[in-house]
Every structure is written in C-alpha cells, then in structure tokens.
N, C-alpha and C positions, 0 to 999 in steps of 0.2 A: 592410473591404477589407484588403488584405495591402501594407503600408505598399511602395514600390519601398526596392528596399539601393540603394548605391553601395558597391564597391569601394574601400579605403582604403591607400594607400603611404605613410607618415609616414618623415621622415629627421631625426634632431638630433643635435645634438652629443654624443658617449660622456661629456662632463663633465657636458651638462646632463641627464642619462638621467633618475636620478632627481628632481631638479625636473619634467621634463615629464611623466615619468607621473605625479606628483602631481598638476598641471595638468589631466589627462587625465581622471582619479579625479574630481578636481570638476568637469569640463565634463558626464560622465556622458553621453555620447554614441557613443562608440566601442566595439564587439566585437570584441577586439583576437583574433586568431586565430595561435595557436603551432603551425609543425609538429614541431620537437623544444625539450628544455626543457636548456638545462645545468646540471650539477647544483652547487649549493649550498647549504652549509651551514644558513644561517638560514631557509631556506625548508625543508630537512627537518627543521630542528625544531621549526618551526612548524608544519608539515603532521603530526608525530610528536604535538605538544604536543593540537592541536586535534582528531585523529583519540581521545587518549588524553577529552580533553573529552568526547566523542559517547558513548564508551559510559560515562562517570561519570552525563550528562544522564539517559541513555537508563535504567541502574541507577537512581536518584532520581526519575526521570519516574512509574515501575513500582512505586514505592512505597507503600503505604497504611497511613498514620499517622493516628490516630485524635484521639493529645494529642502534638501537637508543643513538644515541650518549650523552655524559653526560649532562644532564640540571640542573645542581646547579649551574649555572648561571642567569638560570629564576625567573621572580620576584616570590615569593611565595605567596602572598596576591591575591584573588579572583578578585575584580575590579581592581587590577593594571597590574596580568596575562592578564583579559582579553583587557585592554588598547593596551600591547605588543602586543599582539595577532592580536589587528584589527588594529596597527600601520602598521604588521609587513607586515600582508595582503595588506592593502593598498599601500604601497611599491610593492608589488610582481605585483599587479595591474596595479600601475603607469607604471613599467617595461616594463610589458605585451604590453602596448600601445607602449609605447617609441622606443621598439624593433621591432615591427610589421612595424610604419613608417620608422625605418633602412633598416628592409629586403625589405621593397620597395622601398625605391632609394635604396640600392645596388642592386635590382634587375634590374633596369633602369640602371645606369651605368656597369652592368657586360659585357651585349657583346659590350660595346668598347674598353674591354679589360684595359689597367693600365690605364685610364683617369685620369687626371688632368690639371686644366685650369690652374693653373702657369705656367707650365712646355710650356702651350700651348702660352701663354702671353709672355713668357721667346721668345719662338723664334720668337716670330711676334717683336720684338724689336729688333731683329740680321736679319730680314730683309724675315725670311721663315714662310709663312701664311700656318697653317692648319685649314682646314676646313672640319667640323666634317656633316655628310651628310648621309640620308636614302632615300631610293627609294624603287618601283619595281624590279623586273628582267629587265624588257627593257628596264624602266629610266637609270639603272646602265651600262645598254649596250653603249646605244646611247652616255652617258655621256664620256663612256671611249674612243669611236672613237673619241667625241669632243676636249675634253683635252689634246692634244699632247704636251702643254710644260708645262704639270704639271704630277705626279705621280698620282695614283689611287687607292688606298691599300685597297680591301673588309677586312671586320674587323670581320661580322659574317652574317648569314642570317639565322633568324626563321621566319617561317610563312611564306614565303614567300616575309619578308622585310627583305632588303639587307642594312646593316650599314658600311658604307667606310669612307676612307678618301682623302680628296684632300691637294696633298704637293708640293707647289711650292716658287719661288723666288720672286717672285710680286703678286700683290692683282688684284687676278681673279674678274674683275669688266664685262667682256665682257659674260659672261652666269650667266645666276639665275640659281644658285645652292640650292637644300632641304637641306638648311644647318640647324642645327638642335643644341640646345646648351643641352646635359644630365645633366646637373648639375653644380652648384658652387661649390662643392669639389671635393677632390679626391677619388677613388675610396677606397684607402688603409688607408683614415681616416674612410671612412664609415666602413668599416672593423674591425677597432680600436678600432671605438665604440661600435660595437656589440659586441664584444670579453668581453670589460669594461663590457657592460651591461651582458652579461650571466653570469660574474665572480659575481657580486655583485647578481643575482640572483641564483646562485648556492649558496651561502652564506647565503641567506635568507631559501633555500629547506633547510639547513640544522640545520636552526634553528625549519623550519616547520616539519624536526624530531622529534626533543627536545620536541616539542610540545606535540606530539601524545599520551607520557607516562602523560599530564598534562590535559590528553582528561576527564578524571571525577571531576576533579577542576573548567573545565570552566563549564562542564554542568552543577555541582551544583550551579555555579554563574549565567548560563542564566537562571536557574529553579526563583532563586531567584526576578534577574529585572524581571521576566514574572511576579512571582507576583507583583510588584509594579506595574506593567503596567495595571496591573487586577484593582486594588487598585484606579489607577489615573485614567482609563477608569469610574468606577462606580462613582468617584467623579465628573467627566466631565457628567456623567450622569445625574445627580442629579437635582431636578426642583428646579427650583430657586423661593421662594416666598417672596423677601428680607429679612426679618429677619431669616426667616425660609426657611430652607428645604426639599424636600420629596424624599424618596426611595419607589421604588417599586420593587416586589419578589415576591418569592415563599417561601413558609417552609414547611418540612414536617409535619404532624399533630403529629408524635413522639416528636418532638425538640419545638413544639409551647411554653410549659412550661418555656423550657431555654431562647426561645427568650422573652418571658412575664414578667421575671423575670429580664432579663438585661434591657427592657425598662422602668422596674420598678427601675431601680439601677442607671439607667442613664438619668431620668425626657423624655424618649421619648415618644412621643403620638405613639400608636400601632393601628391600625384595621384589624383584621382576617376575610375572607371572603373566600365565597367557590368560587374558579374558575368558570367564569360559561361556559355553553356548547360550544364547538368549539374554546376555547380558548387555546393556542398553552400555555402546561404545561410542566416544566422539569419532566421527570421519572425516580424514584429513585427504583432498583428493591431489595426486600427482599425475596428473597425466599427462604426454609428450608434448616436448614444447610448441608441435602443431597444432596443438587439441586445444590447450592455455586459456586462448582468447573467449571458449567460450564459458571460464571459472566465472565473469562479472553477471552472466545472467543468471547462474544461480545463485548467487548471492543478491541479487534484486529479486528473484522468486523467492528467496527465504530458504529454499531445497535442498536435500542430501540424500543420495542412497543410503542403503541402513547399512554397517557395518558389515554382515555377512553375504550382501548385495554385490555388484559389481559395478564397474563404474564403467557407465554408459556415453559419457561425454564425447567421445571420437563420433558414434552416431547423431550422436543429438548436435555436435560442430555439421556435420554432414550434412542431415537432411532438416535442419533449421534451415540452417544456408538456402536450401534449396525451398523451402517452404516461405521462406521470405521471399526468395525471388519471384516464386510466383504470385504470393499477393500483392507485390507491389505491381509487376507486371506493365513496368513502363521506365524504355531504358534511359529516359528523358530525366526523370525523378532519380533513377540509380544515380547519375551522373553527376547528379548539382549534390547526393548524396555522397558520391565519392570525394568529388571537390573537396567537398565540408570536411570529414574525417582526415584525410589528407594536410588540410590546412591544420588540423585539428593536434593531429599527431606530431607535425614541426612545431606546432603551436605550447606542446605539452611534453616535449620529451622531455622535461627534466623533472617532469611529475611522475615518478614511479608508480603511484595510486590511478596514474590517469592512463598509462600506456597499455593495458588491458582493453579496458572500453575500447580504446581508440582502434586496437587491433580490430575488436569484432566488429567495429563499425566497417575499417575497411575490407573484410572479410564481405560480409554481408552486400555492402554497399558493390565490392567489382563482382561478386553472384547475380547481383540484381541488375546489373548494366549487363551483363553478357545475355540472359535469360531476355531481356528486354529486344537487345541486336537481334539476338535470334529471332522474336516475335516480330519485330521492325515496326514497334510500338513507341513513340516519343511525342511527348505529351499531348498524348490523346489520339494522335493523326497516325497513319503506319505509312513506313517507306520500304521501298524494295531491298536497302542498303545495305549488303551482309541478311536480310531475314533467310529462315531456312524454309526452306517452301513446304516444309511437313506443318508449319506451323501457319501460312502466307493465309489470307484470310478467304472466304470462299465455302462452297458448299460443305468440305468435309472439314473445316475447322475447329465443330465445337467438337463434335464425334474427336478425333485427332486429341487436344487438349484432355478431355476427359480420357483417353487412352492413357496417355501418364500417368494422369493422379491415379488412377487405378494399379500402373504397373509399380508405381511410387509404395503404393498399398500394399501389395503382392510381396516385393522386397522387404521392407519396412518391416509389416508386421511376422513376415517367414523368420528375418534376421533375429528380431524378439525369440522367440521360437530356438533358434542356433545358440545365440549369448545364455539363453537356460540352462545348454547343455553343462556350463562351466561346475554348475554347482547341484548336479543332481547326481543322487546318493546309489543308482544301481541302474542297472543296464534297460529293465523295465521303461522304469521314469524315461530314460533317453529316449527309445522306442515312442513313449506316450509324447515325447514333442515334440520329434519330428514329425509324430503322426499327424499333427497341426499343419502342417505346411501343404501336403496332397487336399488337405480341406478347406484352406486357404485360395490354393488354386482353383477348386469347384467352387469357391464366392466369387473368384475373379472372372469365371467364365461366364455364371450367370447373369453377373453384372456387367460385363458384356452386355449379353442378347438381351437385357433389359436398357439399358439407357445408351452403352456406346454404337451397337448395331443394333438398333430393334430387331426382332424377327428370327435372328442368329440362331439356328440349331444348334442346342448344346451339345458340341462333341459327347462319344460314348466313351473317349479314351477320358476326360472328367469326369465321367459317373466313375468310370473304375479308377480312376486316382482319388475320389472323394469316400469313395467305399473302404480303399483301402487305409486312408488315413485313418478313418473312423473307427475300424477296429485295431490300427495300432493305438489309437487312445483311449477306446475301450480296454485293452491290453496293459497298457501302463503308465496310462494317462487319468483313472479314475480311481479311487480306494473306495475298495468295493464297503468295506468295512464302515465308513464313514457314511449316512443315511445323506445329510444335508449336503455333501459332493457327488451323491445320485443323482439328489432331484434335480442339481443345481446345474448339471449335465446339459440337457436341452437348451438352455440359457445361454448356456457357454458356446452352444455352437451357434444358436442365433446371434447372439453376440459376434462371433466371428464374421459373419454375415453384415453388420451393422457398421461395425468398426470399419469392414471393407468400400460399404459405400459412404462411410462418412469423409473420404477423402477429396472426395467430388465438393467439396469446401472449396479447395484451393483454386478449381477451376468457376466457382459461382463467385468466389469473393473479386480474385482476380479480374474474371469479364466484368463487374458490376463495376469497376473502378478505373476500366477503361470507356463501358457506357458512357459515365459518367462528366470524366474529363472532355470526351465529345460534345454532351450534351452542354458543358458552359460553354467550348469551344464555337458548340452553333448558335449557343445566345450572342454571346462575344461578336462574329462576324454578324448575325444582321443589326445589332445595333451600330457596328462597324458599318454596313453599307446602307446603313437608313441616313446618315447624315455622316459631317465631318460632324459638325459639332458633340456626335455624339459618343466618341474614339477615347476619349479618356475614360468614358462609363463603361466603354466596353473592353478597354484594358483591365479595367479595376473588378469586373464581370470574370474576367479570366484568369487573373490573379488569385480573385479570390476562390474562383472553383477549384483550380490545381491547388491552392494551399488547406483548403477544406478537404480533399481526397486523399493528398498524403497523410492528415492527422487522421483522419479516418481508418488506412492503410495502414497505419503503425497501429491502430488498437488495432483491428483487425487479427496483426500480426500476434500480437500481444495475446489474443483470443483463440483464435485457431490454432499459428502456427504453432504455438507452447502445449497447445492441448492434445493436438495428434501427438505431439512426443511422451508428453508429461502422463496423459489418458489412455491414449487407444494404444501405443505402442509400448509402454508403460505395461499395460495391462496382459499384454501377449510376453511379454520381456521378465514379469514375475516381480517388478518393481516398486515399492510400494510407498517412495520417496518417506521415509518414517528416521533416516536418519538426524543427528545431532552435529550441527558442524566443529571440528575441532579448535577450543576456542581457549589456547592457554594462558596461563598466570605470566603478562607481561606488565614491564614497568612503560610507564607514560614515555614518548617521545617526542 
C-alpha cells in the first residue's frame, strides 16, 4: 500500500535552527520540502567539494588494476584520504592540460626537424642567415630557380605545404621570402618537457592504484558530506520569519506520533494537514511482507506510482515473476541461478541493504526452474523429466506457448482495468472499465484466429461481448465533453488490440534463446566429434554460448519483461509512474 502523507508546517526559533534540524536528522522522519534555496557559502562548497568527489569515485570506480600496489602510505582518515584524493586529481588535471599544449608546439615544431633558434642566432652572428620558410609546391619551385647563391633544403611537406630552408652568406634582402618563425624553443626541450610531464604523471597513475583498494573509505566519506549537504540544503531552505523559522514537509501518517512528540520535546509549533488534491507528494510504498522483494527493482528503475495512484507491486511481484520465467526459459540456467542467490543470501545475511535483492533473486530464480521443469528445457537440450506435455515439444508447441502469452495478456491487462476501479469517482466511470475487459476478450479471440489457430472462426458470443463493452465505454468510459478524448477514442481501442498482441514477446524472446543455446550446443558437438584434439574448443564453444545467452536473457528481461508491466499494463491500469519517492531528512550512519 502507499503509506497516507501528512502535510507538515514546523515553526522554531532562528537561534535554535541549527539544533532542531539536527534533531530532525536524527528523528529521520520528515521530507522537508524547499521552494527556493538562499545562497551560501558553505553549502556551495560542499555541494563544489562533493560534486568534485563523484567524478574522482567515478574516475577510480573505472579503473582496472591488476597489482595494486602497497598503500600504507595513504592517509587513513576519511576527510584527509579524500583531500589527497581530489589534490591528487587535480594535479593529474593540471598535467592533462600542460601536456596537451606541449604536444601541440611539439607538433608545430616537428617537421623542421631539430629546430632551435640559438643555434639559428649562433650563425647569423658568424655571418650565415637561415631562414626558416613554407610555401606551395610552385612557390617552392619558383623560389628554388630564384635563389642561385643561396641553398634551398625542403625539410618536410604535409598537406601539400612544403617547409624549407634558406642558407646563405648575406641577408637575402632582394626577394620576400614565407619566412615563418615555429617557435622560441627548441625542439628537444619541448621533448624534455613532456618526457618530465608523463614521468610525474606516471607517478600520480600509481598512486591512483593505491587508490582503488581505498574505493569504500571515500564513498562512505561522500555518503557522509551528501548528507551535510542535505542538512545545509534544508537549512538554506528554511523561510526566514526573523525571530522565527518555518519548515515545510511531508510525514508519513505512521511516524506523525514520533514527530508530535519531538515537537513537544523541543517547544516546536507543529500543523498536520491533509495534502490537498494535485499536490506533488513523496510515496513511501508498504506493501506485504510477500510483495517486499520486489521494492529493489524499483528503486534500480528509479519508479514510483504517484501519490493518488495505487500501488501495484503485488502484480508487478506476480507476473515479473512470471515474465522472467519465460524469457529465460531454460531450467538449466534457473538452477545455477538459484544456486547463486542462495549462496548469495547465506553469503549476505548480515547485510540488511543486501537481503532484498537476494529475496527477488530467489524469487525469480525458483519461477524460472519450475517454468523451465515444466518446459524440460536444460541447457538448450529438452528431457521428458517432470515436462508437462501441454508444453512437450512437437506439432502444437508453438501454437500452445503463444496460447499463454496471450491468456497472460487477457489477465494482465483485464486486471489493469479491475485495480482502476479503486479510484474512480462515479458509478459511470466504473461501468466505462470494465467495459474494457469484454473488448479485451474480442483482441483475445482474434488473436487467436490470427496467429494461435489460423483460420479460427471468430465466435459470435465475441462480437457480442465486444459490442457490448464498447458501448459500456462509450457510456462511461469517454467525456463526451473533452474534444481530444473523442478523437483519441479509436487509438485507444487499437491500442488495446496492440498491447494484446504485444505479449507474444515472451513467447519469441524465449524460443530465440533456446534456438540459440542449441545452436552452440551443435557447434559444440561437431567440433567435439571432428577430433579429440578439438574438445577443449568445443567446450569453450559451449561455455561461451550459454554465458552469451544468459546476458542476453537478462537484458532481454530488463527490456520486455519491465515494459509489459511498466508500458502496456501500466497503461490499461491508469499508471503513470510520475511519483517522487519518499526520501527523508536522515543523519549519516
């Protein structure tokens, strides 16, 4: 369920500001809500400090160190590691630049070869002028018939510009020469210096090893400024009434006591109020402790119902579940998948952050070994063993298979339809959706006679349950009133049509990734009976195809199974994931 908010007005004293949002930070119950921030100092450079942290992490995170070299040399303390850290960065930065403008003058002085102006100085004072000169092809021509009592040495030509030089005993005053000057150094200090600069940057790569093994110190230290920064944001938020000041938030209506209680402990004026309609609310979801396991995927989708939504989780644990199992669709994979989770979960019970994942892993993981048995799919080959013979493979297998994803459809998106009914405002509207579900059933029939039975005469008892929903949504499924929910009418029923046969996903993804695994499987064996010698190439043939098909099978899963929930049933359900997740003023732990 979608926990109720209450509206939150807090008033305290401007002396005691900072004491109570410290207070506030440890009650860990309030979603204090800023419309503008004033600006100060220590909060932008903490917000500067920690934004400069993310991409130091993010750099380090990305790193692949083979021999991490000894770091008991680095400081040990959280804020002075991460001082080193962003000194160390900053340097490697500085570098970055310093060395970019080398390699471009030494890219500018390279085709004239060892350049240097002393050397060029040195002989203009012993009386031999060179003069350093680009052109054309033709200019270079002409030039060289010109100059008969000087030398003319091409030095390089890219692009079609030609770099020479002119070497004589007197100063060519009688032709304008493209004399050209590359640079006030020489070529072999610029050299010198990049050489200096990679060396002192190789130095730094190697502290930025050392680093790597220190990568859980910084982040529990940028966990921590995040919260101050949290801290100094809500204080900058704060309305200023001079003696007094006011917070505004949300609380759940669970925790209203605890806050009642502290504002009783600590002389704050308190007002609790209901949200009112349309008012943009954090959602904090509680749903039964069977449902739980599947909070971590929406918090890796980023998702929340909106506020005045309902919470759909008990569905979306259901037929995930079940949409994973068919794309994986091989109970060989469920298996070594269950193992995993299992090891996973003894491996991590003392991780309260980790026993979630772990649940929906096993969740998912004994879905996909059962869905698999039944199929008597493992890894890639099928056995009779436990399979159910609606599924055993054979003339009417694929027909069979596409039958569920369709009755999966039918269900699915009817039940959208049913969970609307929680929050529509007159008896009309109710009328108007279940009138969806007789129109549901005439996409289920014709997609039928189209892909699962070709041929299939459309029952008449379909027309007339399709007829009939139609005008119960005609009835109180359309405002009439509204131009763009007229025209948008046809849409909506084709859509229902699309949505229907977009289900037939599960049954193409699925067979594709038992194709699949077959077909390494039959590379696997003829290189297996073409030779011995050839059995290790054809393990490593097979290995490698089952571990390419599971990654595949998890986006997959990632793609479809989310989207039929998230999209198609979404969409018939009235959902419109636009929620804010509930994300209170806690202190660091």
């Amino acid at each position: 369920m979608i926990v109720p908010m209450k509206k939150v007005l807090l008033v305290t004293l401007s002396s005691d500001r900072d004491a109570s949002l410290e207070k506030l930070r440890e009650l860990g119950v309030l979603e204090v809500v800023s419309e503008t921030l004033a600006d100060s100092s220590d909060r932008a450079g903490l917000v500067a400090r920690l934004a400069a942290l993310d991409r130091a992490l993010g750099a380090l995170g990305s790193r692949k160190v083979k021999n991490v070299p000894d770091n008991a040399n680095l400081p040990e303390k959280g804020a002075v590691l991460a001082d080193f850290t962003l000194k160390l960065f900053a340097e490697s930065e500085a570098l970055e630049r310093e060395l970019e403008l080398l390699r471009k003058e030494y890219a500018a002085l390279e085709p004239w070869g060892e350049y240097d102006p002393a050397k060029i100085a040195e002989l203009k004072s012993r009386n031999i002028y060179v003069y350093l000169c680009e052109s054309n092809a033709e200019q270079f021509a002409a030039l060289s018939e010109t100059l008969t009592d000087a030398a003319v040495n091409k030095l390089s030509e890219i692009q079609g510009i030609i770099r020479f030089a002119v070497i004589a005993d007197h100063a060519v005053s009688d032709i304008a020469l493209p004399e050209v000057v590359p640079g006030d150094r020489a070529l072999s200090a610029v050299a010198c210096d990049i050489n200096n600069k990679l060396e002192c940057k190789n130095a730094i790569e190697v502290k930025f090893d050392m680093l790597v093994e220190r990568l859980p110190e910084l982040k529990l230290y940028r966990s921590k400024i995040a919260s101050d920064a949290e801290l100094l944001s809500v204080r900058d938020g704060a309305t200023d009434c001079g003696e007094l000041v006011a917070l505004k938030g949300f609380v759940p209506v669970t925790c209203v006591a605890k806050l009642e209680k502290a504002a009783q402990d600590n002389a704050w004026a308190l007002s609790l109020n209901d949200p009112e309609p349309g008012e943009t609310v954090p959602v904090l979801l509680e749903p039964p402790k069977w449902v739980k396991p599947i909070l971590p995927l929406f918090q890796f989708l980023g998702i929340a119902p909106g506020y005045e939504e309902f919470d759909m989780s008990p569905g979306m644990l259901i037929f995930f579940s079940i949409f994973f199992s068919m794309i994986i669709n091989d109970a060989g994979y469920a298996a070594v998948m269950l193992v995993g989770a299992v090891i996973a979960a003894i491996a991590l019970r003392n991780n309260p952050k980790a026993a979630m994942p772990c649940r929906l892993a096993l969740v998912l993981s004994f879905c996909a070994t059962a869905w698999g048995v039944c199929n008597g799919a493992y890894f890639g080959t099928e056995t009779k063993f436990m399979q159910v013979g609606f599924f055993a493979s054979g003339a009417d297998q694929t027909a069979h298979l596409q039958l569920v994803c369709f009755v999966l459809a039918l269900v699915h998106l009817s039940l959208g339809h049913c969970w609307r009914l929680v929050n529509v405002s007159s008896a009309l509207e109710a009328i108007g959706q279940l009138g969806w579900i007789p129109i549901l059933l005439l996409d289920f029939m014709v997609v039928l006679g189209l892909l699962v039975f070709p041929g299939m005469a459309l029952p008449t008892w379909a027309l007339i349950a399709g007829g009939v929903g139609l005008v119960m949504v005609l009835i109180g499924g359309v405002d009439w009133r509204d131009v763009g929910a007229i025209c948008n009418f046809p849409f909506d029923l084709i859509g229902s049509f699309t949505d229907t046969l977009s289900y037939v996903r599960l049954f193409a993804v699925g067979m594709s990734g038992t194709y699949m695994a077959q077909s390494f499987n039959g590379m696997g064996m003829q290189l297996w009976e073409a030779s011995p010698w050839l059995i290790p190439v054809a393990i490593l043939v097979i290995v490698f195809g089952h571990l390419l098909n599971v990654a595949l099978a998890f986006m997959s899963v990632l793609v479809h199974g989310v989207r039929l929930n998230t999209l198609e049933f979404s969409n018939h359900a009235g959902i419109r994931w636009g929620g804010q997740a509930y994300k209170p003023l806690k202190k660091f732990e």
